[in-house]
Rosetta silent file (secondary structure, phi, psi, omega in degrees, C-alpha in Angstrom):
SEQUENCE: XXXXXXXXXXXXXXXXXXXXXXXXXXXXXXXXXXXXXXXXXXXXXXXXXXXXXXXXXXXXXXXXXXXXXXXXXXXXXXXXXXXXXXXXXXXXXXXXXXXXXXXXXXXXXXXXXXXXXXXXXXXXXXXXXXXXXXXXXXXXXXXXXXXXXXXXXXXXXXXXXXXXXXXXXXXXXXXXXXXXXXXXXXXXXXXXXXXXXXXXXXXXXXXXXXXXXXXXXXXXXXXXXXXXXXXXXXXXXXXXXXXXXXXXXXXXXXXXXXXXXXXXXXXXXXXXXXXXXXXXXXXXXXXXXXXXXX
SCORE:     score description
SCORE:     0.000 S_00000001
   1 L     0.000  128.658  141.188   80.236  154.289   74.998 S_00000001
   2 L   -36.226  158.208  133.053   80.025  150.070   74.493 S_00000001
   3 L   -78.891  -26.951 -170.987   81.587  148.203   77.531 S_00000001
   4 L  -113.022  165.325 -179.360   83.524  146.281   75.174 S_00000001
   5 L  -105.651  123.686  178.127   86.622  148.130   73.244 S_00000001
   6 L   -32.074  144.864 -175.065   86.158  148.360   69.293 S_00000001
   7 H   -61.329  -38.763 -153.424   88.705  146.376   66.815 S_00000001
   8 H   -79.215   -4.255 -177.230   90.400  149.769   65.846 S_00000001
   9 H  -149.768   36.747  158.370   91.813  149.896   69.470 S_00000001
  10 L   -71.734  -63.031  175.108   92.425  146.787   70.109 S_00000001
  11 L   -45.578  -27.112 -170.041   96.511  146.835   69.815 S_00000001
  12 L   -76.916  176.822  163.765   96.575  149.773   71.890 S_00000001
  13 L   -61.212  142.313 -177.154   97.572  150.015   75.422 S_00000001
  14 L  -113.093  137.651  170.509   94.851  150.691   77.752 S_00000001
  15 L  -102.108   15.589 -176.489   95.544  152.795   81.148 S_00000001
  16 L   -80.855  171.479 -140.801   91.623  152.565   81.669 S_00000001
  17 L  -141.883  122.212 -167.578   91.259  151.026   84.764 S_00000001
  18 L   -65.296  151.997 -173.979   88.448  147.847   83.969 S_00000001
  19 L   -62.990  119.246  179.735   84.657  148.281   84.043 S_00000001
  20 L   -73.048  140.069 -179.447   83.795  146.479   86.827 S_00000001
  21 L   -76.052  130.463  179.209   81.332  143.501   85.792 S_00000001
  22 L   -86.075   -1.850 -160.016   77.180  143.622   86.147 S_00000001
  23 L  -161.629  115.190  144.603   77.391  140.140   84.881 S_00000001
  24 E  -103.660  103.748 -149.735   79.249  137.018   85.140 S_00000001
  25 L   -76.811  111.959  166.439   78.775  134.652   82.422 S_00000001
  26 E  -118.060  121.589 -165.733   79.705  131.008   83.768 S_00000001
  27 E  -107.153   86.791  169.838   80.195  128.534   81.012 S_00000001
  28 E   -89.971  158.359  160.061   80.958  124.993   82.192 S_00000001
  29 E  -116.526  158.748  177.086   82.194  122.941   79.390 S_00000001
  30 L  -157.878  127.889  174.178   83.075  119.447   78.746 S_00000001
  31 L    16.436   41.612  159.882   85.062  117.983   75.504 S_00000001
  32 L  -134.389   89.934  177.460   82.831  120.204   72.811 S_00000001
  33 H   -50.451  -88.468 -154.286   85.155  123.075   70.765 S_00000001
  34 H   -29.157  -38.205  149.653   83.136  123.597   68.305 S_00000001
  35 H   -52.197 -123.698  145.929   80.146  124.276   70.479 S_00000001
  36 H    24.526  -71.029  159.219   81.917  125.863   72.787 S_00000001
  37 H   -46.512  -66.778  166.850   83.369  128.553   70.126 S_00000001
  38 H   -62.196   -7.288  163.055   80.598  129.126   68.697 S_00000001
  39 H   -71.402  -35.683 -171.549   79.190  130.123   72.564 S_00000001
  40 H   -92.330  -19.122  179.073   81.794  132.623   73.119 S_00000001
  41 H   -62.412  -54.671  177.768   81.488  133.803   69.849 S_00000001
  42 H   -64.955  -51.827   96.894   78.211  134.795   70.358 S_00000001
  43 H    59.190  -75.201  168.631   79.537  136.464   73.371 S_00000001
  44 H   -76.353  -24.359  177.447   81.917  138.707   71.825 S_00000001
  45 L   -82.628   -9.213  175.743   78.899  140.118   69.980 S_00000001
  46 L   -84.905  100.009 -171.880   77.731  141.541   73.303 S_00000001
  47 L  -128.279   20.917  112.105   79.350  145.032   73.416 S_00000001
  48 L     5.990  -92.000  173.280   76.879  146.380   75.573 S_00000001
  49 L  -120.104  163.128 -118.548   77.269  145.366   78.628 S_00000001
  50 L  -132.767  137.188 -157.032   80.012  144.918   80.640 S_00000001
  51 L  -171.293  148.793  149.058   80.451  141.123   81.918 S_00000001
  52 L   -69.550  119.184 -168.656   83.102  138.379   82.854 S_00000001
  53 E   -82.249  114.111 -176.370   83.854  135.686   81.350 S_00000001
  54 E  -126.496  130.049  161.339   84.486  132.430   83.922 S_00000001
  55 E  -106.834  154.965  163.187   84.866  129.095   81.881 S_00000001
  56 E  -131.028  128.627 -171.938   85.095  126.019   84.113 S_00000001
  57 E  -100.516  122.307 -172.321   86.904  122.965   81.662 S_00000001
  58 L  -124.166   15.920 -161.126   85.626  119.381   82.806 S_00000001
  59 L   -84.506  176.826 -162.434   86.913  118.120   78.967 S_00000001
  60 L  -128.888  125.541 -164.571   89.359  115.045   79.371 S_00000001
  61 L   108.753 -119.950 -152.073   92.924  115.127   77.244 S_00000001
  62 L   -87.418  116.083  159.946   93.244  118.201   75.400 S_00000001
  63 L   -34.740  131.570 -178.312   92.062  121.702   77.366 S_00000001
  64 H   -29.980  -60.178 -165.318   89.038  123.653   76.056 S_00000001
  65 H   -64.123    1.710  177.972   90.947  126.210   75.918 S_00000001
  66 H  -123.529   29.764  149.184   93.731  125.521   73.374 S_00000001
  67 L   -77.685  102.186 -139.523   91.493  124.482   70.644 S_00000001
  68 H   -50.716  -35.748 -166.885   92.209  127.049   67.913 S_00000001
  69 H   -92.646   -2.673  178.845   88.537  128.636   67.345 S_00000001
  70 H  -101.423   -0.330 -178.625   87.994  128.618   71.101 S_00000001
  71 H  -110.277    0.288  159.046   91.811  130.616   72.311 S_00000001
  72 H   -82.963  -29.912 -160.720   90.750  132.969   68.993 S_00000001
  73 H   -78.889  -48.120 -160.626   87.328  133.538   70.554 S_00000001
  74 H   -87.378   -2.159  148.402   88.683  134.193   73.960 S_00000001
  75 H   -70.351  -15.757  171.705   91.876  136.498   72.954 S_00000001
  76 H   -75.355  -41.730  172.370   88.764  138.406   70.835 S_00000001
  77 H   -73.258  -17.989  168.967   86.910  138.852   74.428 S_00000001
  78 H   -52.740  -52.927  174.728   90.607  139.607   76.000 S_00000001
  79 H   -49.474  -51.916 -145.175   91.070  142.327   73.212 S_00000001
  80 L   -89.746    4.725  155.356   87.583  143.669   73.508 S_00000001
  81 L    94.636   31.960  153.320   88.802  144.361   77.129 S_00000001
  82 L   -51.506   80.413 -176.608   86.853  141.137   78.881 S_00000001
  83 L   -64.100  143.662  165.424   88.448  139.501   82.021 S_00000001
  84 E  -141.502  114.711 -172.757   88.337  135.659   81.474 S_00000001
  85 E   -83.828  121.115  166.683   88.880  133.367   83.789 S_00000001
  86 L  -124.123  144.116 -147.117   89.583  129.522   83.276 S_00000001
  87 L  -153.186  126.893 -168.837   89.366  127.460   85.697 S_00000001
  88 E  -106.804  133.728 -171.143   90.437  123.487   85.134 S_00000001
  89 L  -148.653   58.932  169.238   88.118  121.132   87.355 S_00000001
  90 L   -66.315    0.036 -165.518   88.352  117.786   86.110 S_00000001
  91 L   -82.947  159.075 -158.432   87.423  115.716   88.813 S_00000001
  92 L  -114.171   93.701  164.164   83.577  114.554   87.301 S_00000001
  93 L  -104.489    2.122  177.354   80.857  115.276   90.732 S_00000001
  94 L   102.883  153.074  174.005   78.151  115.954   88.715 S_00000001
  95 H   -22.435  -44.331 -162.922   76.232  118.915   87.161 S_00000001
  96 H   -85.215  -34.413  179.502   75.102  120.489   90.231 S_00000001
  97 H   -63.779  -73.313 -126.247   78.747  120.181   91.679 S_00000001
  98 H   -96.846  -14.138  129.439   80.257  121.382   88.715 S_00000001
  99 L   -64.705   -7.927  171.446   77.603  124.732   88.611 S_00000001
 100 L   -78.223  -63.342 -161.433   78.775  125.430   92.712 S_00000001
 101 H   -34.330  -50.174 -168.724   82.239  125.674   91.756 S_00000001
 102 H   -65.251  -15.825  172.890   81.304  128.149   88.908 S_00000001
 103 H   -96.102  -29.516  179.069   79.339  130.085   91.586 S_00000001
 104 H   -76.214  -10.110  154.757   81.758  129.968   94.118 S_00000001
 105 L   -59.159  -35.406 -169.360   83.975  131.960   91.444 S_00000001
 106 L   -70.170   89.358 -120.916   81.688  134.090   91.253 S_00000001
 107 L  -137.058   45.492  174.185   81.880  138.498   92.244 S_00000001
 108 L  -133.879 -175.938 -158.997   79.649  140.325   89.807 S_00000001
 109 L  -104.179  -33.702  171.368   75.736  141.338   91.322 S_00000001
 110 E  -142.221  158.092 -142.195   74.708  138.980   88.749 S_00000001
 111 E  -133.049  163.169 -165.450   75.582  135.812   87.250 S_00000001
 112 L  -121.355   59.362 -165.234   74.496  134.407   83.563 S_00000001
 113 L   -55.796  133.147 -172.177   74.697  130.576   83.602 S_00000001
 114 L   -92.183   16.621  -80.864   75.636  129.770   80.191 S_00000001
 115 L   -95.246  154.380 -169.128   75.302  126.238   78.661 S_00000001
 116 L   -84.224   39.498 -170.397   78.520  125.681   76.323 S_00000001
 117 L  -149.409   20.434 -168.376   75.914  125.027   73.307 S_00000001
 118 E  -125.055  130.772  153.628   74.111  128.280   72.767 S_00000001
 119 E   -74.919  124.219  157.930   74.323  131.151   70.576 S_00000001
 120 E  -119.237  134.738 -177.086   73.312  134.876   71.714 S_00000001
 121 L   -73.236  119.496 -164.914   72.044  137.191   69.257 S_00000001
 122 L   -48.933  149.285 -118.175   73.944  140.567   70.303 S_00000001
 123 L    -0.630   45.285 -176.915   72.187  142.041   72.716 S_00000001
 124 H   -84.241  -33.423 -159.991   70.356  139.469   74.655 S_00000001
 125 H   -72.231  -52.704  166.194   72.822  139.604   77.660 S_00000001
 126 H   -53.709  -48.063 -146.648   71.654  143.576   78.230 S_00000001
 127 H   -67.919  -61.881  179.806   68.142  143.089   77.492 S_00000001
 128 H   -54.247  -14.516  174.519   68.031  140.325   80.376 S_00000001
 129 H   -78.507  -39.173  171.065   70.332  142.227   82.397 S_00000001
 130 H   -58.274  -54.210  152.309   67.171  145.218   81.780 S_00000001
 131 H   -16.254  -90.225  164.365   65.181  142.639   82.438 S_00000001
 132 H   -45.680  -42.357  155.365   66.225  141.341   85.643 S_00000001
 133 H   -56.765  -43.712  163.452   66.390  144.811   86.952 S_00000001
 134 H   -49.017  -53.796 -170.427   62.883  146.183   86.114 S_00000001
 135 H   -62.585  -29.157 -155.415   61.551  142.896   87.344 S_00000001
 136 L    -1.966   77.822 -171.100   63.857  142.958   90.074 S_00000001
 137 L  -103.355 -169.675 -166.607   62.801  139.014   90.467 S_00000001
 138 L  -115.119  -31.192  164.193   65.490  136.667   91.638 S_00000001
 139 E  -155.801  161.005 -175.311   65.909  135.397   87.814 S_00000001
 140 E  -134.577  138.024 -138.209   65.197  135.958   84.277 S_00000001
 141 E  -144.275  164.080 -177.193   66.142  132.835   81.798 S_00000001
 142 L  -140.212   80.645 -156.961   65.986  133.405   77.977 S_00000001
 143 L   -70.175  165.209  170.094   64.751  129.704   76.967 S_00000001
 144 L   -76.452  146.051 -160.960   66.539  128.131   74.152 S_00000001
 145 L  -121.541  116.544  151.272   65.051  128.073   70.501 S_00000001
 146 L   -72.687  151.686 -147.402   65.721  125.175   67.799 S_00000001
 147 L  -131.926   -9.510 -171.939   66.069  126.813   64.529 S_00000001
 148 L   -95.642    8.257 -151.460   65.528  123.187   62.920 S_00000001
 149 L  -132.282   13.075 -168.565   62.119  123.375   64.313 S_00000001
 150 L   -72.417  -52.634 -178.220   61.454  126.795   62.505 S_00000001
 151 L   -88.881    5.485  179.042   58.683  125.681   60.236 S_00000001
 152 L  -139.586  118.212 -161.280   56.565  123.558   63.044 S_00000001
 153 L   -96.948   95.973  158.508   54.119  125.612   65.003 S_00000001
 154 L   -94.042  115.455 -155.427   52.614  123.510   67.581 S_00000001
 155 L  -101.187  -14.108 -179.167   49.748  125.563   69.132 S_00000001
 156 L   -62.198  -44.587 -158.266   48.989  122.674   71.958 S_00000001
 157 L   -77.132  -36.302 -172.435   51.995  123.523   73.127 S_00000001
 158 L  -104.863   15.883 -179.686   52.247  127.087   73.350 S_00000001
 159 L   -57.313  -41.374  167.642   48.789  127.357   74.534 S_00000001
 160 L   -59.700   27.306  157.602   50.247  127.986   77.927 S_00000001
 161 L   -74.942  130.179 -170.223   51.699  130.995   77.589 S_00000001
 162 E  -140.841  104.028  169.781   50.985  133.368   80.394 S_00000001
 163 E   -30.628  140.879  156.079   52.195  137.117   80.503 S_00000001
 164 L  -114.421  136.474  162.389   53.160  138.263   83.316 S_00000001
 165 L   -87.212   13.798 -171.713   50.960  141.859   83.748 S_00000001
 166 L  -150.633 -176.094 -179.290   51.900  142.547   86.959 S_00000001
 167 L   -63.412  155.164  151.626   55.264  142.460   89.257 S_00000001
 168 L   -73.954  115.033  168.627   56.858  139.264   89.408 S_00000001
 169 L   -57.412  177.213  124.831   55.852  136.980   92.566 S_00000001
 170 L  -114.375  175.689 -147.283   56.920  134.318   93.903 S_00000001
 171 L  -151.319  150.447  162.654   55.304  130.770   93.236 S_00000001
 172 L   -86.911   91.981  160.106   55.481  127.449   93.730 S_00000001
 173 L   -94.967  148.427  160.528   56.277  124.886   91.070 S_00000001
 174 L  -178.964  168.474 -177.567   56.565  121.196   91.302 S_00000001
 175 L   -45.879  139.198 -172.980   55.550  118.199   89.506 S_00000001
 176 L    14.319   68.421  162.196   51.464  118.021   89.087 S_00000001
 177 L  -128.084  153.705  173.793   50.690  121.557   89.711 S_00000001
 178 L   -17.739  -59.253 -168.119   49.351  123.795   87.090 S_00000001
 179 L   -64.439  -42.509  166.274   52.562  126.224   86.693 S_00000001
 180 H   -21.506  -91.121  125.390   54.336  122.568   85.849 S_00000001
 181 H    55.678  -56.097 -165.730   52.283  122.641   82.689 S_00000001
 182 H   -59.365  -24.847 -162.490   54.498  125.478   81.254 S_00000001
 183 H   -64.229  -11.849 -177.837   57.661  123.278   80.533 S_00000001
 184 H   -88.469   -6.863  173.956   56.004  122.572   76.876 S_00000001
 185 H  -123.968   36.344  138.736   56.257  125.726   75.761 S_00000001
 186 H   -98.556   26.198  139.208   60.502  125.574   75.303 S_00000001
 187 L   -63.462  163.068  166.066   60.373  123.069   73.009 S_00000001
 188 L    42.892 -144.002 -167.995   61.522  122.909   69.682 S_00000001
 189 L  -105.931   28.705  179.602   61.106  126.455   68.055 S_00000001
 190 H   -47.352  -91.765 -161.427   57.778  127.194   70.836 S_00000001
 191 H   -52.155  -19.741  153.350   59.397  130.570   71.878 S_00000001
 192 H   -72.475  -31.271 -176.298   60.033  131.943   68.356 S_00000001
 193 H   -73.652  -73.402 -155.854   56.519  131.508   67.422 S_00000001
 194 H   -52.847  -30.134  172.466   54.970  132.902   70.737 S_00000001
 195 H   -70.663  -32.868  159.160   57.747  135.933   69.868 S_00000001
 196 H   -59.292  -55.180  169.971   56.561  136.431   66.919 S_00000001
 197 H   -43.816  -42.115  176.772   53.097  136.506   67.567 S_00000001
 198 L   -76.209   -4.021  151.769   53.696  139.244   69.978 S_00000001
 199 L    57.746   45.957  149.947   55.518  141.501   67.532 S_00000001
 200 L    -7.364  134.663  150.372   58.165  143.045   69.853 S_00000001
 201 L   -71.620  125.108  163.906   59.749  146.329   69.380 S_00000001
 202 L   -38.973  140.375 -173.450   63.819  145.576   68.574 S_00000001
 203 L    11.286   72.093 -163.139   65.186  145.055   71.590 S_00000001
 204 L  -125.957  150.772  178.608   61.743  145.207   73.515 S_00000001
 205 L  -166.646  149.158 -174.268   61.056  141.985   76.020 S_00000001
 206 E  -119.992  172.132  147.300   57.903  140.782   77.557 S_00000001
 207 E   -97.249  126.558  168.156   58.110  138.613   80.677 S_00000001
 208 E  -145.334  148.508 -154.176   56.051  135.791   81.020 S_00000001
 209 E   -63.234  141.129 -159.346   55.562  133.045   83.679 S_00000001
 210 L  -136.322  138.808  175.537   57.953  129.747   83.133 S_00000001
 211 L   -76.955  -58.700  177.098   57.948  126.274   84.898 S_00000001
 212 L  -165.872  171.975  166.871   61.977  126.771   84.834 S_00000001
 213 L  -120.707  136.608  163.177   64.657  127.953   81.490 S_00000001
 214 L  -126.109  147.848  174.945   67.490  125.855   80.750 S_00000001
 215 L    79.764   14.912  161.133   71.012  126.625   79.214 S_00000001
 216 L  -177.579  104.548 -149.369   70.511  130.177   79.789 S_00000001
 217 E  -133.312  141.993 -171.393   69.520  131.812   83.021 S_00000001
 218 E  -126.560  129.312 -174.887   70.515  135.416   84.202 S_00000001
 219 E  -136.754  122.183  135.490   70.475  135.098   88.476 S_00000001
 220 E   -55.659   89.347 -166.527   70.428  137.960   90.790 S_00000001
 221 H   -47.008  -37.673  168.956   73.592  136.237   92.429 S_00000001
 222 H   -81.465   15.619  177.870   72.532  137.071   95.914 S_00000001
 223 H  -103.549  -14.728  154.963   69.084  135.938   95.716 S_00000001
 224 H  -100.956    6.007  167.093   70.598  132.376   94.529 S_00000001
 225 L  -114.580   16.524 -179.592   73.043  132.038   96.969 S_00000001
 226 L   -88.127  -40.592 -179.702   69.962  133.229   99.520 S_00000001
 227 L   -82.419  -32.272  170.932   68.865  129.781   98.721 S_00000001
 228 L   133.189   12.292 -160.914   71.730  127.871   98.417 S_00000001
 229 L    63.559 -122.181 -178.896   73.087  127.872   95.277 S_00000001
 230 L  -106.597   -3.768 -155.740   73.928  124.209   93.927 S_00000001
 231 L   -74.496   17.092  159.206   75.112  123.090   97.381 S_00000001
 232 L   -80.702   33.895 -179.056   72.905  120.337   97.367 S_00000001
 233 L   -84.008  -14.718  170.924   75.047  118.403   95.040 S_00000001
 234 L   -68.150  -29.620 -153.966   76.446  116.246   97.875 S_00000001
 235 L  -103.498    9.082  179.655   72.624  114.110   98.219 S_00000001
 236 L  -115.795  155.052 -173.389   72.848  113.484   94.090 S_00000001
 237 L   -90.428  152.313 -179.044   74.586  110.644   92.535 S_00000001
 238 L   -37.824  -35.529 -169.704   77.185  111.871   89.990 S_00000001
 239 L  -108.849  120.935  173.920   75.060  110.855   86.973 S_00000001
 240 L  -154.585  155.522  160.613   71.808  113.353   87.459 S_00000001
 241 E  -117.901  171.813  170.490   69.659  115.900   85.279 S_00000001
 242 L    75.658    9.662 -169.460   67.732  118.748   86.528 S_00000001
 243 L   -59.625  -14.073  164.539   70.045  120.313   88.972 S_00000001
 244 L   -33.813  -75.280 -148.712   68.549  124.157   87.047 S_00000001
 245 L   -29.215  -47.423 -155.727   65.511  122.805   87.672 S_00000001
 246 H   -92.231  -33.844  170.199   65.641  122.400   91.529 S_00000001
 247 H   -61.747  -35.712  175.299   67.778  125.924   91.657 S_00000001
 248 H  -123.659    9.543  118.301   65.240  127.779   90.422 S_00000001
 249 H   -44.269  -19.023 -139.138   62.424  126.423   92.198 S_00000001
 250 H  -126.087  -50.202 -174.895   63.922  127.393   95.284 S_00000001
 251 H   -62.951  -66.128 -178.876   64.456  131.163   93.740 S_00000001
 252 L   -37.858  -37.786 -179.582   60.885  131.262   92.647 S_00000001
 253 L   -76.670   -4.636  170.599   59.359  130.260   95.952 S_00000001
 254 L  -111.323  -33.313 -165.482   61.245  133.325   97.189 S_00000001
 255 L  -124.273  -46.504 -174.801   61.994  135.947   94.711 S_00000001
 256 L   102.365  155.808 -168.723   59.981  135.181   91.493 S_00000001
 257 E  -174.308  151.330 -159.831   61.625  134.327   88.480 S_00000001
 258 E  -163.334  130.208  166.510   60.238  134.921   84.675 S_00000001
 259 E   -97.985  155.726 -149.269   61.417  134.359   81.326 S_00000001
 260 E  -120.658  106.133 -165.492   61.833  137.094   78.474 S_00000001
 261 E  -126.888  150.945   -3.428   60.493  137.031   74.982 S_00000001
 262 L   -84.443  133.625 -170.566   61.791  137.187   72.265 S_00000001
 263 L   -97.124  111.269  164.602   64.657  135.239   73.686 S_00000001
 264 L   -57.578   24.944  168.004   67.704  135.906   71.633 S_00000001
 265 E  -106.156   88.528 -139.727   69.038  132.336   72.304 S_00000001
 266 E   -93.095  117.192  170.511   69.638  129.570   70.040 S_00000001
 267 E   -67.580  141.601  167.043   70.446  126.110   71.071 S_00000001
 268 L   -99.404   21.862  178.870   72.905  124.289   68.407 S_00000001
 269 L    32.506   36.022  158.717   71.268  120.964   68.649 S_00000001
 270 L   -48.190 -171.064  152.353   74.376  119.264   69.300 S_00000001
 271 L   -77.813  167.904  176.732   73.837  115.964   71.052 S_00000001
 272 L  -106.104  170.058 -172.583   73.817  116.171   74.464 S_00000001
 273 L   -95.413   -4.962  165.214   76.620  115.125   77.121 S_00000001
 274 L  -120.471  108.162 -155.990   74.402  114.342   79.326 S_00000001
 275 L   -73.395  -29.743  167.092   73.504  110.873   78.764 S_00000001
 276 L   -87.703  112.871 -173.933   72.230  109.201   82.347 S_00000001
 277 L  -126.451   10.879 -176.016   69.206  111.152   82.813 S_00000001
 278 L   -48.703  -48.407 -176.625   67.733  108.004   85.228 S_00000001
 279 L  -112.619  122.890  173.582   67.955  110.851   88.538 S_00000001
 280 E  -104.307  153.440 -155.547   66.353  113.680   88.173 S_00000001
 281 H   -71.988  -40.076  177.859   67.214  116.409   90.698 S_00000001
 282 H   -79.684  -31.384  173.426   63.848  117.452   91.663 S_00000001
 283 H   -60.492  -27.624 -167.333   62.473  113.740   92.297 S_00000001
 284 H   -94.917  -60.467 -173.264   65.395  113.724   95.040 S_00000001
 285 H   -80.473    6.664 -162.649   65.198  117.047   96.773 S_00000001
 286 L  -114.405  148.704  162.909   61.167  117.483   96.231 S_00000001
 287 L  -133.225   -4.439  123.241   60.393  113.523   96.855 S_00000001
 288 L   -10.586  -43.318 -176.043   57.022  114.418   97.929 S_00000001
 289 L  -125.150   11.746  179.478   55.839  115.556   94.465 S_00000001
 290 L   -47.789  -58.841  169.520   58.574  112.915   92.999 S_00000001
 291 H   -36.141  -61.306 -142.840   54.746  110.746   91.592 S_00000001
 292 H   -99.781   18.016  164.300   52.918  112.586   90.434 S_00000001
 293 H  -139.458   27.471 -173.699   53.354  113.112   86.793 S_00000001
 294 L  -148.667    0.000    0.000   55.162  109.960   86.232 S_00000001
């Protein structure tokens, strides 16, 4: 039996009584359908596992959610027997703000932060939920892969890849320490090459040690709300980056936290919305190691 229910029984009525969710998928968005669609679309291909859908809409105007390929994507996760939540937040408090709220929604044992610009290849959302259990770390992140970056192998880059062969610790990152080092090898198309080299069994995953993953992170929800979530979003000025970043530091020095290869997750190399990158999150709460790479 799938978790989600099959096109042929879509019209009917269901008396099943819903699969309670291992995973809630929190999407914030801001003024990109098209993006956006194609994220839940990818989404809808996960009929696996059995997961929530929470959108939080920060777009300005017209709602996410009535933009025709994104209210077809989410009556196709409604059909497939999905709860989806939307949740209208417009006031603009910054990234870190705007990832509380989406936590403070949150009731499933684990939560999938989503970025509203990524494609998942059906079944990455189990394999990371398999993941995150086996590991039973505090998070497991699936970095993002450019696809326009397909044909350029940088080996400088991925020289840092480091397995992990043993349970996941936890560790200490921050700016100019070793584990730092790591952030070079999610660029570009890094983690398709390094997947490829390792020549995975379908839907097979290796874990290996990460500086942080961005736009798509799988959290044991209580072991990030052990920490605090996002609530430090009050000491950042509205225009900040890195607010993952400082979130899963915080898990790692406690729980351990590991990324998953080959990560079925494909950035769509829109531009990005976030444009003030002047404060970064980790220069403010670490301010101590704020220097020392820069």
């Amino acid at each position: 039996m799938t978790a989600a229910r099959w096109s042929g029984a879509w019209a009917r009525p269901s008396h099943d009584a819903p699969l309670d969710a291992e995973v809630d998928v929190l999407v914030p968005t801001v003024g990109r359908p098209a993006e956006l669609a194609t994220t839940l679309a990818g989404l809808a291909a996960q009929t696996d596992v059995a997961f929530r859908l929470v959108l939080s809409d920060q777009s300005a105007g017209q709602d996410a959610a009535t933009a025709p390929a994104v209210a077809a994507m989410l009556r196709v996760l409604e059909a497939q027997g999905r709860p989806v939540t939307l949740l209208a937040h417009p006031e603009r408090r910054g990234l870190a703000e705007h990832r509380q709220h989406l936590l403070d929604h949150a009731t499933a044992p684990a939560v999938l932060y989503l970025d509203d610009d990524v494609w998942l290849e059906p079944g990455s959302v189990r394999r990371m939920l398999d993941a995150l259990r086996s590991l039973g770390c505090g998070f497991v992140g699936s970095a993002v892969q450019g696809l326009s970056y397909l044909d350029d192998r940088r080996p400088h880059e991925t020289a840092v890849y480091e397995p992990w062969d043993g349970p996941v610790v936890p560790e200490v990152v921050r700016r100019g320490t070793p584990a730092f080092d790591r952030l070079s090898l999610h660029n570009a198309a890094n983690p398709t090459h390094v997947a490829a080299d390792l020549d995975v069994e379908p839907g097979g995953w290796v874990p290996y040690r990460v500086a942080w993953v961005g736009a798509c992170v799988l959290y044991d929800r209580a072991a990030l709300e052990a920490v605090g979530g996002f609530g430090f979003w009050p000491v950042l000025p509205t225009e900040h980056a890195g607010e993952d970043v400082v979130a899963q530091w915080r898990v790692m020095e406690r729980f351990g936290g590991a990324g998953i290869l080959p990560s079925g997750a494909v950035h769509l190399e829109s531009p990005t919305t976030v444009t003030d990158r002047r404060v970064d999150a980790p220069d403010v709460l670490f301010p101590e190691h704020a220097d020392a790479t820069h």
